[in-house]
Structure formats: C-alpha cells, structure tokens
C-alpha positions as CSV (number, residue, x, y, z in Angstrom):
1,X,83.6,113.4,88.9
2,X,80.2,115.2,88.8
3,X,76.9,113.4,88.5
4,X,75.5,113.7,84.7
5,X,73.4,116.8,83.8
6,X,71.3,114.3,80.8
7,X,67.6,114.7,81.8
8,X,67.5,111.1,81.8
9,X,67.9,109.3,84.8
10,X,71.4,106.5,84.4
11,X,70.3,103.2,85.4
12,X,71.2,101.7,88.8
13,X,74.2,99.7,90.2
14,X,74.4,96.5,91.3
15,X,77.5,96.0,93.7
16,X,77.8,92.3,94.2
17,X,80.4,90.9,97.1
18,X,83.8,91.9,98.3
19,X,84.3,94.3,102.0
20,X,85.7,96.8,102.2
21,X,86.0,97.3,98.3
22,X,82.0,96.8,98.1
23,X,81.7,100.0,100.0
24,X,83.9,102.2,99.0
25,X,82.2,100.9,95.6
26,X,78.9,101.8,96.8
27,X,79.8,105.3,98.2
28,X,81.8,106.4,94.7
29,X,78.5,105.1,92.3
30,X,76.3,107.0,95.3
31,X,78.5,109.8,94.3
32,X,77.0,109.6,90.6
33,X,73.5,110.4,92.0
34,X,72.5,106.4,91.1
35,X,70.8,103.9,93.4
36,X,73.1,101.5,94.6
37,X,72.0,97.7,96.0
38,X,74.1,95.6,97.6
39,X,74.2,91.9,96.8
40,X,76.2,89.3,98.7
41,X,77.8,92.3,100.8
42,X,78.4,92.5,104.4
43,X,75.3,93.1,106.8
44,X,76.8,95.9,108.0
45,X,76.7,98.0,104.9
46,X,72.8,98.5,105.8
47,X,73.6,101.0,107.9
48,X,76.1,102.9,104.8
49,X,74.2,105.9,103.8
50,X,75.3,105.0,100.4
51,X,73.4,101.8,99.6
52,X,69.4,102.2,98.9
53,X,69.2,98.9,99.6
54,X,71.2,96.0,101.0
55,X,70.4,91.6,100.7
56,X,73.8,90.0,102.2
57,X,72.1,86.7,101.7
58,X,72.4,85.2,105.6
59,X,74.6,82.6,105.8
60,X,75.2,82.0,102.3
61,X,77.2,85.6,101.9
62,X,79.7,83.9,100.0
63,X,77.8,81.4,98.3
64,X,78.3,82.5,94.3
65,X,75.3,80.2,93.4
66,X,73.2,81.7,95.9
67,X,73.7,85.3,94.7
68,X,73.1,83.7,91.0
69,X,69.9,82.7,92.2
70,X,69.3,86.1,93.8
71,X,70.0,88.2,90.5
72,X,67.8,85.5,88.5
73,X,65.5,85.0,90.2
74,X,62.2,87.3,91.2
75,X,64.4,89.9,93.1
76,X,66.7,90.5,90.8
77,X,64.1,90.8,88.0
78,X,62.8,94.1,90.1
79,X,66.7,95.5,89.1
80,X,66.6,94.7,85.3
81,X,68.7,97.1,83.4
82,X,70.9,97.7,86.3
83,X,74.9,97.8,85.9
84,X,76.2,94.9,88.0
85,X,79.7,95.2,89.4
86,X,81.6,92.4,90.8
87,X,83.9,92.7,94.1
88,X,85.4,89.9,95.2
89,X,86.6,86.7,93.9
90,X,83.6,84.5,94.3
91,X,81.3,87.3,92.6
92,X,84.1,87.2,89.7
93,X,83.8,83.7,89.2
94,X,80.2,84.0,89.2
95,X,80.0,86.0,86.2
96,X,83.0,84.9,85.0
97,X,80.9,81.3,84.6
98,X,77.4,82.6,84.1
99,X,78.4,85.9,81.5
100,X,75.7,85.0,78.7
101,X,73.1,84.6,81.2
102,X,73.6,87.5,83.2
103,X,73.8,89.9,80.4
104,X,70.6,88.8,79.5
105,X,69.2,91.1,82.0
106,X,71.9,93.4,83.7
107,X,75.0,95.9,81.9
108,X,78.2,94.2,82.1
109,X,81.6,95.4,81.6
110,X,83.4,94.3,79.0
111,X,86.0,91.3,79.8
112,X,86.7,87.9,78.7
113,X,85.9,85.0,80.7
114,X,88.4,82.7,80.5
115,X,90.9,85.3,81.2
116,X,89.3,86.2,84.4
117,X,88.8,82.5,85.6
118,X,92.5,81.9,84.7
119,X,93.3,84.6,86.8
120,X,91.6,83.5,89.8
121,X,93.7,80.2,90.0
122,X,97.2,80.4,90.9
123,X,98.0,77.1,89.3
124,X,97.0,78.8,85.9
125,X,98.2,82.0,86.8
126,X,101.7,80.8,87.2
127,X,101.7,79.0,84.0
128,X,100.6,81.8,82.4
129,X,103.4,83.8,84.0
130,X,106.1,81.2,83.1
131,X,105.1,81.1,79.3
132,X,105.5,85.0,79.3
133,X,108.6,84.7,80.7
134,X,107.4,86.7,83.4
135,X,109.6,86.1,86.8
136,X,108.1,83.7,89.8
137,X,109.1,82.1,93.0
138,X,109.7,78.5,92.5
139,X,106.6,76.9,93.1
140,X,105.6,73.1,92.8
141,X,102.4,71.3,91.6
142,X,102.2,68.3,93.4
143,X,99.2,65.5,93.9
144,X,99.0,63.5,97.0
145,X,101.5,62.9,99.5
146,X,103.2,60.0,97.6
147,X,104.2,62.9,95.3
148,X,105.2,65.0,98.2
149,X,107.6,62.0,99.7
150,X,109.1,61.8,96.6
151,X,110.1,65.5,95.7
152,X,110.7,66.4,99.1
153,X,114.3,67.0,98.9
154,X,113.2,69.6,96.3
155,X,111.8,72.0,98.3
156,X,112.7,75.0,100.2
157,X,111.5,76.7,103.9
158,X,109.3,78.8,104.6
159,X,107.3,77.0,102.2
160,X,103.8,78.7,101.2
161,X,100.8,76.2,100.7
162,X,98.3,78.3,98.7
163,X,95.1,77.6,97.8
164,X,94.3,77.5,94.3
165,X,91.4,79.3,94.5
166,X,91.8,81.5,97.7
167,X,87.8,82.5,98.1
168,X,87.2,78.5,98.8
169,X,90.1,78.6,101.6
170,X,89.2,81.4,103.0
171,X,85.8,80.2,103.4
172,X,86.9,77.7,105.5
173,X,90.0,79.0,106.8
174,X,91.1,82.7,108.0
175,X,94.3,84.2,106.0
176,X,95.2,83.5,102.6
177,X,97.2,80.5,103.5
178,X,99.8,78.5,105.4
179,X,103.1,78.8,106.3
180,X,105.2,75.2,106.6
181,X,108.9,76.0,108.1
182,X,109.4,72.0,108.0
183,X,108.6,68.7,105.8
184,X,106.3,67.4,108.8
185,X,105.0,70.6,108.6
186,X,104.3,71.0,105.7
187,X,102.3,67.3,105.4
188,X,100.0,68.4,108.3
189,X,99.1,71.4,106.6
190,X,98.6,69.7,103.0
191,X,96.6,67.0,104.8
192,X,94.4,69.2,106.9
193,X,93.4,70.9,103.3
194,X,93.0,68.3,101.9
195,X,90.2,66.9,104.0
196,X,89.0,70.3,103.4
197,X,88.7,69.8,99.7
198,X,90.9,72.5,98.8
199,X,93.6,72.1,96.1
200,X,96.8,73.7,96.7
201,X,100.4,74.4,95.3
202,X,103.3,75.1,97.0
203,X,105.0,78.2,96.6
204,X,108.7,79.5,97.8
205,X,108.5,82.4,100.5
206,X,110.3,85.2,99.1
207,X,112.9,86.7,102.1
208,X,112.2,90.3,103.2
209,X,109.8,92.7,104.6
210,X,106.2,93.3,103.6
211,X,107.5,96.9,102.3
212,X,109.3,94.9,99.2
213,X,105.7,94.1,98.1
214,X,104.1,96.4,95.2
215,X,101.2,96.5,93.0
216,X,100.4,97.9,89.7
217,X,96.9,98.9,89.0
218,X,95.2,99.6,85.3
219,X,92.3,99.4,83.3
220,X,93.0,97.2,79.6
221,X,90.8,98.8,77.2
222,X,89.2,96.4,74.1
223,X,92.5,96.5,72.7
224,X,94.0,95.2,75.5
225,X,96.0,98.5,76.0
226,X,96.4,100.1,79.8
227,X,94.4,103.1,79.6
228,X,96.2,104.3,83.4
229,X,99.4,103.1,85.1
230,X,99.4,103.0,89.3
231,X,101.1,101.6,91.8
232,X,101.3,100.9,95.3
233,X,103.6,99.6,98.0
234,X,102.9,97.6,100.8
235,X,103.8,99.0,104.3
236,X,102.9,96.7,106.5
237,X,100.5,93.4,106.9
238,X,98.9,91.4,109.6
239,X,100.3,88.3,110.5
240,X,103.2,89.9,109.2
241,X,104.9,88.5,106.1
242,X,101.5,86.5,105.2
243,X,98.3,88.2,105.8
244,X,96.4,91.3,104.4
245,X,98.0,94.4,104.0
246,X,96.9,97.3,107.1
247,X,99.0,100.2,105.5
248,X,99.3,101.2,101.9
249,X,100.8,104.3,100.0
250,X,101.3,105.0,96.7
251,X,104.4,105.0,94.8
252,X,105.9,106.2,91.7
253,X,105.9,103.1,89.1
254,X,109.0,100.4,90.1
255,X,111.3,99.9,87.4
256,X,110.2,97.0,85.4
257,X,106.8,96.6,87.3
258,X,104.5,98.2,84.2
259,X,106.7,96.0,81.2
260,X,105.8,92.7,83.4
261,X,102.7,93.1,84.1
262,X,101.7,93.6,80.9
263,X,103.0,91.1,79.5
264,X,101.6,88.6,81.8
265,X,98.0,90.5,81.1
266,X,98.7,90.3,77.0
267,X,99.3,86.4,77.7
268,X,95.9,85.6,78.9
269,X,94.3,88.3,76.9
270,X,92.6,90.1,80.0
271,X,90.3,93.0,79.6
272,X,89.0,95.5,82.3
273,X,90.0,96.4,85.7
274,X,93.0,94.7,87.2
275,X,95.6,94.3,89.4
276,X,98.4,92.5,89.7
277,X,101.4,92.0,93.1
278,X,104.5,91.1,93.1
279,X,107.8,91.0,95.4
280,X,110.9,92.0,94.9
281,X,113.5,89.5,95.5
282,X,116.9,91.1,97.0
283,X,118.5,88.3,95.7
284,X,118.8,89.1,92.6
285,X,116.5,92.2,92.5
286,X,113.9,90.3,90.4
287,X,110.3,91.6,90.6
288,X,108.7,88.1,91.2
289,X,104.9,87.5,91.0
290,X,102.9,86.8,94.2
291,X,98.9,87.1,92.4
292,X,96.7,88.8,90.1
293,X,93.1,90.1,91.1
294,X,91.0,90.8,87.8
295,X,88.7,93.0,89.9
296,X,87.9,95.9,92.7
297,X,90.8,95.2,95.2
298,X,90.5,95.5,99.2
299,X,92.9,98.7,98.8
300,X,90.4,100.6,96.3
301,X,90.0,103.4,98.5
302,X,93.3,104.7,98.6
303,X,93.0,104.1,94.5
304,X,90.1,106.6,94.8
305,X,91.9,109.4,96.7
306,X,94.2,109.3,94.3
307,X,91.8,110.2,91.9
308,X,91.1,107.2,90.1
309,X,87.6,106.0,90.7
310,X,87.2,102.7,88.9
311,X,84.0,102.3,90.2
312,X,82.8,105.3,88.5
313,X,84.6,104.8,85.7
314,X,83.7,101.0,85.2
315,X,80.0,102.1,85.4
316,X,80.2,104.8,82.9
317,X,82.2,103.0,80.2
318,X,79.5,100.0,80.8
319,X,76.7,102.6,79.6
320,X,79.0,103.2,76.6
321,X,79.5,107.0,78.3
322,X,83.0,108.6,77.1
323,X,85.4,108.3,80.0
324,X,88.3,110.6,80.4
325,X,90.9,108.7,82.4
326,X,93.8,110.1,84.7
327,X,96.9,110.8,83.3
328,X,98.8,111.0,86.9
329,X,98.1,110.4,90.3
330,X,99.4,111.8,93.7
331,X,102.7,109.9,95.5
332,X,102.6,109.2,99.4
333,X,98.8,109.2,99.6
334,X,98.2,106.3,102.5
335,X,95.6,103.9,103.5
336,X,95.8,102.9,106.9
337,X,93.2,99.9,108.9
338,X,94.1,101.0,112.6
339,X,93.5,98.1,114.7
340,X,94.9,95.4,112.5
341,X,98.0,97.9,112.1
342,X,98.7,98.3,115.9
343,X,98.3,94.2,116.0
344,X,101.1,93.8,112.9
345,X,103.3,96.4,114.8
346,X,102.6,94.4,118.3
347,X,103.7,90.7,116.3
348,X,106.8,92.8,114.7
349,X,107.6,94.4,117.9
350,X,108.0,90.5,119.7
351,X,110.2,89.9,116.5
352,X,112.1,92.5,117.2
353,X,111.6,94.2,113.9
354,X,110.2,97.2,114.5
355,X,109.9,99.9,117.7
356,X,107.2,101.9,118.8
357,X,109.4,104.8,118.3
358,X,109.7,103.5,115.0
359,X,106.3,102.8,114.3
360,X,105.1,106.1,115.4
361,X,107.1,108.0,113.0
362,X,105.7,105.3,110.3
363,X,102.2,107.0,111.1
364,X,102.7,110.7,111.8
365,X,101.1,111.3,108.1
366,X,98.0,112.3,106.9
367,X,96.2,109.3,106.0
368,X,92.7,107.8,105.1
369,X,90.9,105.1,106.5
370,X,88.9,102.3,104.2
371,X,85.8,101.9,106.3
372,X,85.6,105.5,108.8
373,X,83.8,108.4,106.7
374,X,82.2,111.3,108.9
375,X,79.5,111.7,106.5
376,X,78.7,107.8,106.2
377,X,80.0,106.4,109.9
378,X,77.4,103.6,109.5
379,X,79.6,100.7,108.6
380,X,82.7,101.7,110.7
381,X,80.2,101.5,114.1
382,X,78.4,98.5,113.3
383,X,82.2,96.7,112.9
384,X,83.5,98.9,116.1
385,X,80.6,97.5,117.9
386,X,81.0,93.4,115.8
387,X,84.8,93.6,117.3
388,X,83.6,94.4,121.1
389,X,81.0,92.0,121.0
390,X,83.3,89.6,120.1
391,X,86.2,90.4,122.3
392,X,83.7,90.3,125.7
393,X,82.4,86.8,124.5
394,X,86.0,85.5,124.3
395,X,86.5,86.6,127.6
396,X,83.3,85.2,129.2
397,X,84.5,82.0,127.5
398,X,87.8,82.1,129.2
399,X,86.0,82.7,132.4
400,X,84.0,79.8,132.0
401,X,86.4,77.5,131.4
402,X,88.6,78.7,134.3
C-alpha cells in the first residue's frame, strides 16, 4: 500500500495499548505518511522511528480508565479528529464501554459494543459458542468452593482455570492462566484468584501439541460478511502447552475452521477486525474453541507480511476511503520471537519432546521477527538491553542471598 496522492493531508492515528501488535501498528499507519501517537503503549516504543510521539502513562499502562482520561482530557483534545485504534484487550474494553463519548472527538471503526465486550469474556464467549452449536472443551461455571466440593467428581485433569477477563489476570499474574493436574490443586489455584478478585471458569485441557492450535483471521464488513479469510498455525509456545505462541506460520484454511468461525461471529453479531483460535481435538478430530480476540492480535506482523495490513486497512475504511482487500495470501510465511522460542525448545527438550536436531531443522527457514526491523531497531534494543538488565539483577540477588 502507497501513501495517498489527495493534496489534503489524512488525519492522524491514535494507536492505544497492546505490544508487540501496537508497533507493528504504528510502523504500517507510519507507512501511510500519517503521524502516529502512542497511548497506553510500551515505554520502549519511544525509541520506534515510527511513532511521533509516545505517553505510556507510567505505572498506569494498563489502566483503561487512565488512558480514558488521557484521550478526554486536555491532551487528547490537542489530537481531535485523529483515528484511534485499539490494541489490546483493555484498550477494547475501553471503547467498547465509552463508544458515544469517544466518537465525540476521534474516528472510530465501525463495530458493535456488546459484541466486542462479549467477546472479551470467556464465560459469554462460550455461551455464545454453545448456542451456535459451535464445538468447545467442556468447561464448568462454578461459584465458590462449596460448588467446587460438590461437582468435583465432574471434572477432568489437566484442568485450565481461566480468567474471565484475561487483561485483569494478567495484570496481576504472568501467563494466561493456570494449569491444576489435581482437585487440591485445583482449590489452591481457584483460591489464590480469588483473593485476587479475578473470576474464573474452568476449562478441559485439550491433549496434543501446540502445533494442533490454528487461527482464522478476517475483517466482518457492516453486513457482517468476511471480507478476507486467513489462517495460521501455531508452532510452538512458551511454557509449552499454556503460554504465548513464539513461532507462527501461515496455513492454507483447516477444513471446517472458516464455517465455525463464522457462525460463532454471526451469533454475537460482531463487526470489524477479528480473530478467533481454536484446537483440534484428535479425539474425535473436532475443531474446538480455545478464544476470540475482536482486535489487533500479538501475531499481526506475520498478518502483515502476508500482505494483509489491517492497520492500514482499518484506518482507511474509518475515513470512509474505498478499501481493496486481499483475495489470497502466501503459505509458510513464519513469525519467529527468538529467545522465548529457544526457552519453549529448552522446557520441550527436558520433556523429551523435541531434539535440538529437531528443532534446528524447525528453524532453517526464512523468517520474520515481530519486534527486530533494521530500519526501526529502536524497540528491539531498548527490550535487548530491559532483558539484561534484568537477568544481572537476578543474579546479584542470588549472590546476596547466598
């Protein structure tokens, strides 16, 4: 895509929370010749070449009110007229909540609230799912431990305990959530969130590797029609089996994967930009859901290089500009995190599930990186040099206690 040749300037972009998705974001908007500002993004994308200007809020990065506040108030009144895109969940939920009063003074895409804020629980998004008769794991809504005495013969191990709303866990907690392999287990881990204030469900572990997991991407036009169908697979994740994926490549469309997904979208009544996972289930080779995101995902690079830029795209259509979008896309095209990849292939190697023969041969392909660009290296140093700083301090702790 090509920056417009209209004399008149487009207005700027807003890109509000979400790392890694906020910069690659921010470089393809950069791309369109706009100014891009960063709100509720990582401190580190100050030094991104793409960004005119970055406010990652201090300590209250993740707080949704506080980046209300930010676009309301005098700041945000400077950026009037700008198109504000939203990259993570708690920047969804955010606008998702405060639609009427946002527009008031930025461009929105179009999408409908309460599709988007039934998306972002699981509890709803598995009721959803089970109306549309669209395959799950068995999962269990349960209140208090009383409850959890009294079902426990009902349950099955591993047993998942997600969070309903995974931005509030993981702003407490690292990972997505917790594994329980046992009843006492499982009480601990439903206790110790519980004193956190985060609701949960519990959710059956689907067996199998990481590489059984795939996604399908698409943009639902005012219709609710797809206007694009992608997909990825899942290569591998750190922990293994329960964290966030390190390797991606795309994938031609699973069978089944495009019919279900739509019809769990067509059930809510979702518009805009989303994606949805799920697992497939050697059992009885069932594509089962594992979560929807209704926004940018952490994987959006790799959904760039294969030539779909929603970021682009989402801005233009927001203008009301006509947008052309892609027909195809290239298969094999991989994203690849390197650190946290050599750490899932250490934890898989103990397990005995992988070899570094075996995991050398997994990476002797072209690939692309989400953070590294030669021409924007800002970011990717500043977290090079985050990572060492906080390695040495571990160690001078462990000295110290010694």
């Amino acid at each position: 895509m090509t920056a417009s040749t209209s004399e008149t300037p487009r207005p700027p972009a807003i890109v509000c929370g979400g790392h890694p998705q906020a910069l690659s974001a921010g470089r393809s908007l950069a791309g369109l010749g706009v100014p891009v500002y960063g709100v509720g993004v990582a401190p580190q994308l100050r030094l991104s070449r793409a960004f005119t200007r970055v406010f990652s809020l201090g300590n209250k990065q993740g707080d949704g009110q506080a980046r209300l506040d930010w676009l309301m108030g005098p700041e945000g009144a400077l950026l009037a007229g700008a198109v504000l895109l939203t990259t993570d969940d708690v920047a969804l939920e955010m606008a998702a909540l405060h639609r009427d009063r946002l527009a008031e003074r930025f461009v929105l895409d179009q999408f409908d609230p309460d599709a988007q804020l039934a998306f972002l629980n699981k509890r709803t998004t598995y009721e959803i799912a089970t109306r549309a008769e669209v395959p799950t794991p068995r999962f269990w809504l349960v209140r208090g431990t009383e409850q959890l005495r009294a079902r426990r013969s009902e349950f099955v191990y591993p047993l998942l305990v997600k969070p309903l709303l995974s931005h509030e866990y993981q702003a407490k907690f690292p990972g997505k959530f917790r594994r329980a392999f046992s009843f006492e287990q499982l009480l601990q881990h439903y206790a110790a969130m519980g004193e956190a204030g985060i609701e949960v469900m519990l959710v059956e572990m689907i067996p199998g590797p990481d590489t059984q997991l795939y996604s399908y991407f698409t943009y639902l036009d005012d219709d609710g029609e797809p206007t694009f169908d992608y997909c990825k697979q899942v290569i591998r994740r750190f922990p293994p089996s329960e964290g966030f994926a390190t390797y991606h490549v795309t994938h031609d469309l699973v069978p089944n994967l495009r019919a279900q997904a739509l019809r769990l979208f067509r059930a809510a009544g979702l518009r805009g930009v989303v994606n949805v996972e799920f697992k497939m289930d050697t059992r009885d080779r069932q594509l089962k859901l594992i979560e929807v995101n209704a926004r940018l995902a952490g994987s959006n690079a790799l959904v760039v290089n294969a030539g779909i830029d929603l970021a682009q795209l989402i801005y233009r259509r927001s203008l009301g500009e006509q947008v052309s979008w892609p027909t195809t896309y290239p298969r094999g095209l991989r994203l690849w995190t390197p650190g946290d990849d050599v750490r899932a292939m250490l934890a898989m190697r103990r397990a005995g599930e992988i070899t570094v023969v075996e995991y050398l041969r997994s990476i002797a392909y072209r690939k692309r990186v989400p953070i590294m660009r030669w021409n924007d290296p800002g970011p990717a140093l500043a977290r090079a040099y985050g990572r060492i700083g906080r390695m040495l301090t571990g160690r001078v702790r462990k000295v110290e206690q010694r």
